[in-house]
N, C-alpha and C positions, 0 to 999 in steps of 0.2 A: 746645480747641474741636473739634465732630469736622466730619468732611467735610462733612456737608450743610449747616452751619453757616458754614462758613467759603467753604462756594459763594454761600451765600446773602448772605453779607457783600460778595462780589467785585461778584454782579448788583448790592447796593444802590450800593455804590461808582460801578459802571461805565452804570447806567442806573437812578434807581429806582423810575421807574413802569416797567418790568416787574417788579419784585422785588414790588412793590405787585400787581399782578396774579395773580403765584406764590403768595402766601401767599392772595388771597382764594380764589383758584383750589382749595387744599389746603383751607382753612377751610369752603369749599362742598362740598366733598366727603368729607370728613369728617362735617359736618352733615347728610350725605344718606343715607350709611351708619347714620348713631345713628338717624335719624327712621324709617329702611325697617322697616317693622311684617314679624314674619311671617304668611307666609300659611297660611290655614285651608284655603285651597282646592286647596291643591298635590296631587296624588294623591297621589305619594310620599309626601310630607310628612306625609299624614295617617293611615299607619302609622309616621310615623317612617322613611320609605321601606322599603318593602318587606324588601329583603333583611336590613336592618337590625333591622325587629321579630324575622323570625324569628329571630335571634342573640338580640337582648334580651328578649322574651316577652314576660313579666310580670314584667319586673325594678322598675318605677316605684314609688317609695316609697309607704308608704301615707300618709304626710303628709299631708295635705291634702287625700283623697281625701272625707273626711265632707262639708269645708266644700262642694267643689266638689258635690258630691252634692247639698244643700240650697240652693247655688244653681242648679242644674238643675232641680230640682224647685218651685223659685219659678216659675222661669221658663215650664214646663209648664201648673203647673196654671193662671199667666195666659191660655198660651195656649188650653187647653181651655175655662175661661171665657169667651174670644172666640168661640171658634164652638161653642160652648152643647154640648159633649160630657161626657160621666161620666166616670172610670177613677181609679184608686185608683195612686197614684205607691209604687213602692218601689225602694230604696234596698240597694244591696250593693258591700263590696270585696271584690273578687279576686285577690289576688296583686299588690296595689296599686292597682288599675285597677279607675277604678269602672261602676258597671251601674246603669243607669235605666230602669228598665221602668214603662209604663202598663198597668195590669192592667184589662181589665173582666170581666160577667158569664160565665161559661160559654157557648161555643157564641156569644154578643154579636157583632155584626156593626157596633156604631154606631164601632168605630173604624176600620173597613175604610180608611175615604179616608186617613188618616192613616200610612196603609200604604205604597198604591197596587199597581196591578198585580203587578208586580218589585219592590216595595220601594223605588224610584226614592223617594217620597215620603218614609218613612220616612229614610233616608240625608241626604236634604236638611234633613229636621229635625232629624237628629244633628249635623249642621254646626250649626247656626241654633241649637244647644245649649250646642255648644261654643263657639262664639262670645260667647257669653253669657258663658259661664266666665271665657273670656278675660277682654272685657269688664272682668269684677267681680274679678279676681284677676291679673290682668297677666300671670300664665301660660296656654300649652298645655296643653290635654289631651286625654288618649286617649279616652277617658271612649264607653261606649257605652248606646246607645239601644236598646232594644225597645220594640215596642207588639202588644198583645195576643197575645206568645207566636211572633211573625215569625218572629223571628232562631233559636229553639229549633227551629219549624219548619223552615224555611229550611239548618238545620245539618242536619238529619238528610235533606234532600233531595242536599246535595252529600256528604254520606260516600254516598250511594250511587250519586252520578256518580264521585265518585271508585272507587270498588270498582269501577264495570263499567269503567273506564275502565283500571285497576291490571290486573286479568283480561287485557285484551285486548293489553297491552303486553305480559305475562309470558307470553301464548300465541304472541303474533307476532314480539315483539321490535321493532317498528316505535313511533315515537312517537304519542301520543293528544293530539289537542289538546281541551279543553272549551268550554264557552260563552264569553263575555266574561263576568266579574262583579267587584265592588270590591275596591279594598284588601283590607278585612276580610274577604271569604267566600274570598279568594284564600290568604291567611294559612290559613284554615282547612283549605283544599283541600291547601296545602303542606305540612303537621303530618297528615292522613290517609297522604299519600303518602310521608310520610318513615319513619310507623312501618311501610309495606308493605316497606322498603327498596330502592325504589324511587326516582327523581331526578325532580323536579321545578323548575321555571320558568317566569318571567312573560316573557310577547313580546306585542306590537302595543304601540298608543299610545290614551291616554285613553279613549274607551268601547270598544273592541277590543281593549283589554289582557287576556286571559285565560293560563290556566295550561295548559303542557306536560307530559304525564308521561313518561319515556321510561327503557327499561330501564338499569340499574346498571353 
């Protein structure tokens, strides 16, 4: 019999409504642990925490990446059917990790709002994506979002904060902090600065989390 057992024998012996207590005590918390859902919203969480994608990348199996793809794209084209918009849904893995882009016409502006200013909107639909996935698969995923060419945009905007930002560390040697932005463009900004051979890092908390660059 091992020790916890044999304590648990002593309580019943010596009083057994506490022992009766103990065990629902453990029995409820047990149950609270199995029920605890993860969360979608965790910022960390939703690279996988930060420092953690950058070590794993694109390491995610491609398993499973079609199904969840096709249900993403159910779920999209619902929603553009609700608010009466066009755009052509396509589908790709990368390195395991899949991409959901809504394509419209050239130069097309009707998916602007689906955007928003900063992409705030955009971002919250890739949540509300994932969630989906979840949802319908009982798994996480990384799974990303573009609408009308954002994110392509949006990258080639931070390789050149990061570049002037790279410049100005390797002329002064002083650190460069950037804007605030998510998870995912931080990731990006960290892989720019990593092949400058330069060090980078994330500092502040939730919408003021942004990236440091600072010399080697």
């Amino acid at each position: 019999m091992s020790e916890n057992e044999t304590q648990l024998s002593e309580t019943e012996a010596s009083d057994p409504a506490a022992a009766q207590e103990t065990t629902a005590s453990e029995s409820q918390h047990s149950a609270s642990e199995a029920a605890e859902p993860a969360s979608v919203r965790d910022e960390d969480a939703e690279a996988g925490s930060e420092d953690a994608e950058a070590v794993e990348g694109d390491q995610a199996s491609t398993e499973g990446a079609t199904d969840e793809g096709d249900i993403a794209a159910d779920y999209l084209e619902e929603l553009l059917d609700i608010v009466d918009l066009d755009g052509d849904i396509d589908i790709e893995v990368r390195g395991g990790r899949t991409y959901v882009s809504i394509l419209t016409e050239e130069n097309g502006e009707e998916l602007d709002d689906l955007v928003g200013d900063r992409g705030e909107v955009l971002d919250a639909l890739q949540e509300l994506t994932r969630l989906a996935v979840l949802t319908a698969t009982g798994e996480r995923t990384r799974l990303i979002l573009d609408i009308a060419g954002h994110r392509d945009q949006r990258q080639e905007e931070l390789k050149e904060q990061a570049e002037t930002a790279i410049a100005k560390v390797k002329d002064r040697g002083e650190d460069e902090h950037l804007e605030p932005m998510s998870a995912y463009e931080r990731k990006i900004v960290h892989d720019f600065v990593a092949e400058s051979g330069l060090l980078s890092e994330s500092e502040g908390e939730g919408r003021r989390r942004h990236v440091v660059i600072s010399a080697a």
